[in-house]
N, CA and C of each residue as an Amber inpcrd file, in Angstrom:
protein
   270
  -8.0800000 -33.3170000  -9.4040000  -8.4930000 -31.9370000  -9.2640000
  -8.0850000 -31.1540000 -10.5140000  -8.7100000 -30.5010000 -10.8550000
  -8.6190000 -29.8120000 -12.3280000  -7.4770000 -28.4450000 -11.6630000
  -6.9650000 -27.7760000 -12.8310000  -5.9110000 -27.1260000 -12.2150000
  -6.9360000 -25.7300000 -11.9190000  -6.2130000 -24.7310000 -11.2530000
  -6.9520000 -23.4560000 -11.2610000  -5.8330000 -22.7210000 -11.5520000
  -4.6100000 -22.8020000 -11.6810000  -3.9240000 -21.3030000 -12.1060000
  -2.4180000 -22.1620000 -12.7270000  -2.3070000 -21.7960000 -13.9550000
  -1.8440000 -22.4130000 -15.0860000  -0.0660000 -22.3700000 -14.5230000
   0.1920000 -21.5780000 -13.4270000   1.6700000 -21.1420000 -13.5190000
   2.0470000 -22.0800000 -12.1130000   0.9950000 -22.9590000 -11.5510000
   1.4910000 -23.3490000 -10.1480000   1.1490000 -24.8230000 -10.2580000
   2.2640000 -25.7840000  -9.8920000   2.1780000 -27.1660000  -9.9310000
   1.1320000 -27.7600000  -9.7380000   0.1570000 -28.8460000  -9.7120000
  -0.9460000 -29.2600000  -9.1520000  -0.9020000 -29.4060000  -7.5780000
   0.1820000 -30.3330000  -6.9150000   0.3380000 -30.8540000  -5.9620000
   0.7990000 -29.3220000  -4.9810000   1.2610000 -28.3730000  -5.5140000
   1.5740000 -27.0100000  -4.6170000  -0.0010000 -26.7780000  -4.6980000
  -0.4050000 -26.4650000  -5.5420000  -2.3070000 -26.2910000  -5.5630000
  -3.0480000 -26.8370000  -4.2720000  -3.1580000 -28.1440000  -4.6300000
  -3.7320000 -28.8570000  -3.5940000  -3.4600000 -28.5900000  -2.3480000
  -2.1620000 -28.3580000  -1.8560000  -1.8240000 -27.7110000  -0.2770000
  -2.2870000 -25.9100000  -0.2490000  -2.5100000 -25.4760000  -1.4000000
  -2.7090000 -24.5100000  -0.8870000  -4.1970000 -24.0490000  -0.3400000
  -5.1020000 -24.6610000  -1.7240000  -6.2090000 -25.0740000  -1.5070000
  -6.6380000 -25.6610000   0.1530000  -6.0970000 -26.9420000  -0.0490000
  -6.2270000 -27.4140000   1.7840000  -6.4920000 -26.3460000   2.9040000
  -5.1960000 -25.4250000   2.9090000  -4.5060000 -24.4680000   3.9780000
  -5.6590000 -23.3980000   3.8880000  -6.5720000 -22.9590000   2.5510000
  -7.2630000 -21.7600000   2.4360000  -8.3710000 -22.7330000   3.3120000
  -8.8350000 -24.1010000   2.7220000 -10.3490000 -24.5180000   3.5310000
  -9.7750000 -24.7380000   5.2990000  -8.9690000 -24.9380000   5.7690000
  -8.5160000 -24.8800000   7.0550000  -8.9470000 -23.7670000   7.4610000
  -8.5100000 -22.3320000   6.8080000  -8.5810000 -21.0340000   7.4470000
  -9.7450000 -21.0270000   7.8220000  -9.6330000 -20.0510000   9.7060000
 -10.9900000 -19.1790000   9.9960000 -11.4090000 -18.3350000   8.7280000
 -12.3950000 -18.1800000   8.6960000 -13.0720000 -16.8300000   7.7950000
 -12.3610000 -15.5320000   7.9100000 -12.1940000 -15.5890000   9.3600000
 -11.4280000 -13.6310000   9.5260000 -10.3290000 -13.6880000   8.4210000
  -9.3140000 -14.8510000   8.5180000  -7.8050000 -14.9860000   7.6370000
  -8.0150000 -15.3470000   6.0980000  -9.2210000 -15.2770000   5.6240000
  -9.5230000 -15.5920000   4.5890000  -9.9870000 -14.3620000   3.9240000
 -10.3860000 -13.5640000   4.8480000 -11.3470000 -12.3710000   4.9690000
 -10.0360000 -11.2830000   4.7640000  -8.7490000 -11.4000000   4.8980000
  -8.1240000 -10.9030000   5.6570000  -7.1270000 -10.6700000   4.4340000
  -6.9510000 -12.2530000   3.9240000  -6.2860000 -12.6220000   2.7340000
  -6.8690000 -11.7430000   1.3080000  -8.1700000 -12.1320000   1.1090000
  -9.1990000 -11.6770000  -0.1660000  -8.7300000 -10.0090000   0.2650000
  -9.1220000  -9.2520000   1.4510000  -8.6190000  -7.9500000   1.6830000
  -6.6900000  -7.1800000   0.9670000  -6.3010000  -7.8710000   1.2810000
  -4.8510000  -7.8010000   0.6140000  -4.8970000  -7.8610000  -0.2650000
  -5.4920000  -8.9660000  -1.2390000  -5.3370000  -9.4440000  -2.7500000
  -6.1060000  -8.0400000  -3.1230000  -7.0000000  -7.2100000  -2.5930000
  -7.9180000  -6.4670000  -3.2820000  -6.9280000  -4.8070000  -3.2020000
  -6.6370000  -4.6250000  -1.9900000  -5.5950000  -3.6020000  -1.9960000
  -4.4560000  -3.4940000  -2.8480000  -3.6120000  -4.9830000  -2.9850000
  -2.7310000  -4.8690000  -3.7050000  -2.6270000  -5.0600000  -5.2480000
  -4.1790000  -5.1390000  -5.7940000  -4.3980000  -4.8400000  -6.9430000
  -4.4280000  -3.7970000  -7.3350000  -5.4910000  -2.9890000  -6.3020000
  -5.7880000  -1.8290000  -6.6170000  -3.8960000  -1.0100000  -6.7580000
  -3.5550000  -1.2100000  -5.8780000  -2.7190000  -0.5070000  -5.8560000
  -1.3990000  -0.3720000  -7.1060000  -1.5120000  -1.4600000  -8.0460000
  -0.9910000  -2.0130000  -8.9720000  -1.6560000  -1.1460000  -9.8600000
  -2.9100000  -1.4030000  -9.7210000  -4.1220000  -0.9400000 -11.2480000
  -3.4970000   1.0280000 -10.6210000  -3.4770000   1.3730000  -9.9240000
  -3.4680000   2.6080000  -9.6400000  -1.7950000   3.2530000 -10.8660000
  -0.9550000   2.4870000 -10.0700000   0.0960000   2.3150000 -10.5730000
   0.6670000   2.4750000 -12.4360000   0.0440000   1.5150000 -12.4550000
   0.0910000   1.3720000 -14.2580000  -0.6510000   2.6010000 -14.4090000
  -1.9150000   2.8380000 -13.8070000  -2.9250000   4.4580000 -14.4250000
  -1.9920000   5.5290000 -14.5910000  -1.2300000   6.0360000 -13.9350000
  -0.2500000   6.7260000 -13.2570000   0.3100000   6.6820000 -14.2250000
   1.4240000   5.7220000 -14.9540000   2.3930000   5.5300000 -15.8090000
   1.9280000   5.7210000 -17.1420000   0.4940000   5.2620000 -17.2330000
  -0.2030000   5.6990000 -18.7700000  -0.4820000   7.2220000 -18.9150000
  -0.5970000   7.8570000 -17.8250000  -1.0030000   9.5740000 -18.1180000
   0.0550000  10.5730000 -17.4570000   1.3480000  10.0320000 -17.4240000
   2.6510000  10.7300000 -17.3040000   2.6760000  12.4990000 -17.8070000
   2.5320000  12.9870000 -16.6100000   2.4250000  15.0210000 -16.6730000
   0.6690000  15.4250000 -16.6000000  -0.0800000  14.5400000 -16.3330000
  -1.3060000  14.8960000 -15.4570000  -0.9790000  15.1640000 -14.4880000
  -2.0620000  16.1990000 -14.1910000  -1.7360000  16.9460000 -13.1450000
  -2.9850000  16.1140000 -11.9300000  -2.1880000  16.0070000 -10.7450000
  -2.7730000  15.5270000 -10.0400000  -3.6820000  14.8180000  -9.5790000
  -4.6090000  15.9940000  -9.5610000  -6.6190000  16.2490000  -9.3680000
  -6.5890000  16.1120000 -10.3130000  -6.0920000  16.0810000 -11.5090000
  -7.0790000  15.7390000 -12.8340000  -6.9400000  13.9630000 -13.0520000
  -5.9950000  13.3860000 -12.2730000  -5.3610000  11.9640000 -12.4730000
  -6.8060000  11.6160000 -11.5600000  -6.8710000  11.9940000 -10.1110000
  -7.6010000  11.4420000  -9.2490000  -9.4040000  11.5190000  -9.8660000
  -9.4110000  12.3740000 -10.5370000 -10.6590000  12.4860000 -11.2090000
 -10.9860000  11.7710000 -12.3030000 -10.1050000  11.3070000 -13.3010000
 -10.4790000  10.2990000 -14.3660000 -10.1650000   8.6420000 -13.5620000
  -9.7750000   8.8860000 -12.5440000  -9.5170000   7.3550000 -11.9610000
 -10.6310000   7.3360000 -11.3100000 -11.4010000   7.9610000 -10.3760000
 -12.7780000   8.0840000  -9.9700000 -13.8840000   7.2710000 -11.0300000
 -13.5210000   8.0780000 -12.1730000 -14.8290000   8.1320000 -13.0610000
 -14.5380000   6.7770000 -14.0000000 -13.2450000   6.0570000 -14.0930000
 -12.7040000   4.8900000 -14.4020000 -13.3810000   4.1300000 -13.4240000
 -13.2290000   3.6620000 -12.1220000 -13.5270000   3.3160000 -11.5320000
 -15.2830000   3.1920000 -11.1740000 -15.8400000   4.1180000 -11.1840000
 -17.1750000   3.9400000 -10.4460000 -17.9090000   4.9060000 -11.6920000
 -17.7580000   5.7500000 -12.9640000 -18.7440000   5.6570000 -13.6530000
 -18.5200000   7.6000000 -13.6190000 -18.7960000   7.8690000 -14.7820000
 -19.1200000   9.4890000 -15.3110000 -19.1220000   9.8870000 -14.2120000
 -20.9990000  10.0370000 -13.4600000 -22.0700000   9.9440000 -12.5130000
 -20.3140000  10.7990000 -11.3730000 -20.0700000   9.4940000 -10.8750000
 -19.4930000   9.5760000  -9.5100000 -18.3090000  10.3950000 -10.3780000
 -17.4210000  10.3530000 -10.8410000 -16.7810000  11.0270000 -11.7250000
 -16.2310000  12.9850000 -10.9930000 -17.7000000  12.6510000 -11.8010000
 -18.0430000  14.3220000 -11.8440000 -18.2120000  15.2830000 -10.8050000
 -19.0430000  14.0460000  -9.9330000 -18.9330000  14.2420000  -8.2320000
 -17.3010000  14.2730000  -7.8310000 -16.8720000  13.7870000  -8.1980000
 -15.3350000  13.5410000  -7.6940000 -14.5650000  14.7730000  -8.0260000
 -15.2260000  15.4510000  -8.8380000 -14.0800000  16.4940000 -10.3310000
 -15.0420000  17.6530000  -9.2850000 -16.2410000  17.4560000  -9.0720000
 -16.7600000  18.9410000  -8.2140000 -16.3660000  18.9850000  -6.5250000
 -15.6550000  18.0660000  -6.2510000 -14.9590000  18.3880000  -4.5620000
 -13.8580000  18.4420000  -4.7000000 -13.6740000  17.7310000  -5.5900000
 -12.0830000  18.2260000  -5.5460000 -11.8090000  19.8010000  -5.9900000
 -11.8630000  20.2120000  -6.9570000 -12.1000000  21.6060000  -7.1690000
 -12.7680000  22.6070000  -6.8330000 -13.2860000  22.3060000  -5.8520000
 -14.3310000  22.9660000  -5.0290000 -12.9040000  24.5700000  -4.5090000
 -13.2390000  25.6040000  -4.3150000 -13.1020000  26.5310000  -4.0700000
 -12.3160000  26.7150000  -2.4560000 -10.7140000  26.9800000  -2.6090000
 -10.3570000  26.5810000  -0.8090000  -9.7990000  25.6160000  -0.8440000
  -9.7480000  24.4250000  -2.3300000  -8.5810000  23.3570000  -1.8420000
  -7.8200000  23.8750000  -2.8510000  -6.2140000  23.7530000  -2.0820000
  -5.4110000  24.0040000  -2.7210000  -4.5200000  23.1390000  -3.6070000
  -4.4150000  21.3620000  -2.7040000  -3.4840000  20.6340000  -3.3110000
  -5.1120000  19.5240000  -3.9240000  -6.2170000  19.2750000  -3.7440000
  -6.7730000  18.5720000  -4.4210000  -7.0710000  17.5550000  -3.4600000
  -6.4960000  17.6100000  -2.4520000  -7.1100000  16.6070000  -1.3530000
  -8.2490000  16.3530000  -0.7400000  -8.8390000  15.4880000  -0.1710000
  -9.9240000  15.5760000   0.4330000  -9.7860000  15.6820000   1.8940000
């Protein structure tokens, strides 16, 4: 078996591999769900640490427009500032 991730033994591979084709779909479904949260939540993280004394709504608005494009962005930068919010929440 060719390796897939340079930092993990072959033979730990292979059982893990095994254990993922064993899984129902839901726990696989379930697994891929976590891995995706706890990226994001990482990628959020580091964003955060690169723009240290942004203010808030202006953080949540270039991470929008990082994320999904100007377009949605801008949409993001016009509700949030919309007239009546005070902390930038939705």
């Amino acid at each position: 078996m060719k390796p897939l991730s340079a930092d993990t033994h072959l033979e730990a591979e292979a059982v893990q591999v095994a254990l993922l084709r064993r899984a129902e779909v839901s726990q696989r479904l379930h697994l891929v769900s976590a891995l995706v949260r706890v990226t994001r939540q990482l990628s959020w993280r580091g964003f955060q640490e690169r723009h240290v004394g942004v203010d808030p709504t202006e953080l949540r608005i270039r991470w929008a427009a990082l994320l999904y494009g100007e377009e949605i962005g801008a949409q993001v930068a016009d509700r949030l500032r919309a007239p009546g919010r005070r902390d930038g929440r939705a």
